[in-house]
C-alpha positions in Angstrom: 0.0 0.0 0.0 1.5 3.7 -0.8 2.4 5.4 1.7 -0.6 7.8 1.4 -2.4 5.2 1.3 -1.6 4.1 4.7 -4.1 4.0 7.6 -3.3 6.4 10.6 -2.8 4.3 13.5 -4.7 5.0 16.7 -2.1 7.1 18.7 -2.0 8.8 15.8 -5.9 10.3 15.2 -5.7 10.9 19.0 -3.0 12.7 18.7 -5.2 14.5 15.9 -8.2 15.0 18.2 -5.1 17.2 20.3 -4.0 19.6 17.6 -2.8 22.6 19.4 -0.7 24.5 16.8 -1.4 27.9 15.9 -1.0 29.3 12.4 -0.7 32.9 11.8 -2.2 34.8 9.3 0.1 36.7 6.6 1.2 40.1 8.2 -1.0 41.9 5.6 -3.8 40.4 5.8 -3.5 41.1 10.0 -2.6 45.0 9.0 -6.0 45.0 7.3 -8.3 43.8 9.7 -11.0 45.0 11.3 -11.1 43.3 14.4 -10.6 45.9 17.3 -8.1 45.2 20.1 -10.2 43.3 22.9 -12.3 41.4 20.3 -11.3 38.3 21.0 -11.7 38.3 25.0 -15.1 40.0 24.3 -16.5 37.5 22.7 -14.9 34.5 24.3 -16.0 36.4 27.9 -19.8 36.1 26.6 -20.4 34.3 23.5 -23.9 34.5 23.5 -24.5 38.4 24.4 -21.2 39.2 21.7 -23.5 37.9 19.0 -26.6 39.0 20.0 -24.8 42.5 20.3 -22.8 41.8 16.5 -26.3 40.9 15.0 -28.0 44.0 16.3 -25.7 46.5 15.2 -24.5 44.8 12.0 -27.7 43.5 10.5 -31.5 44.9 10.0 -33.8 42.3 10.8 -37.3 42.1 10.0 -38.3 40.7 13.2 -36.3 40.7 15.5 -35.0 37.2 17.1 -35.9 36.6 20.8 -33.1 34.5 21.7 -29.4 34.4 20.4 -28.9 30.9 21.2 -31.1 27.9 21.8 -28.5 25.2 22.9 -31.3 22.6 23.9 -30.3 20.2 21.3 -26.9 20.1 21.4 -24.9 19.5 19.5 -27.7 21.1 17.6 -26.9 25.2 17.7 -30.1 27.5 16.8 -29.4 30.9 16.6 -31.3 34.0 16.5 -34.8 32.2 17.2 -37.3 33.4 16.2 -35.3 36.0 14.2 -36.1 36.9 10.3 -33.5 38.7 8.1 -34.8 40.3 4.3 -32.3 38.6 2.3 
């Protein structure tokens, strides 16, 4: 069997399911973003209340969504419930 070919062993995908490298963008693309300093904590801080404050600033809804996240059937995410968008 090629080498490419070959089936990863099981120490191997586990080692997978560990990946903890980090892979920075091009320094260019970084100059041009948008992303204000403190973005990152901010959302990682409140997840929920980040995107419900994201989707109300950023987007006109028709109607207007009465939860940001319904987590109930996780793994099954469903946000902006109850939300509608004109696009």
């Amino acid at each position: 069997m090629p080498a490419q070919d070959t089936p990863l062993s099981a120490p191997a995908l586990e080692n997978l399911l560990h990946e903890n490298r980090r892979f920075a963008p091009d320094p260019e693309f970084a100059a041009n973003a948008v992303a204000r300093p403190g973005v990152y904590e901010e959302a990682a801080a409140d997840r929920p209340a980040f995107w419900t404050r994201q989707a109300r600033e950023l987007l006109s809804w028709e109607k207007d969504f009465g939860q940001a996240l319904d987590w109930t059937q996780a793994p099954f995410a469903k946000w902006f419930v109850g939300g509608e968008l004109n696009a």
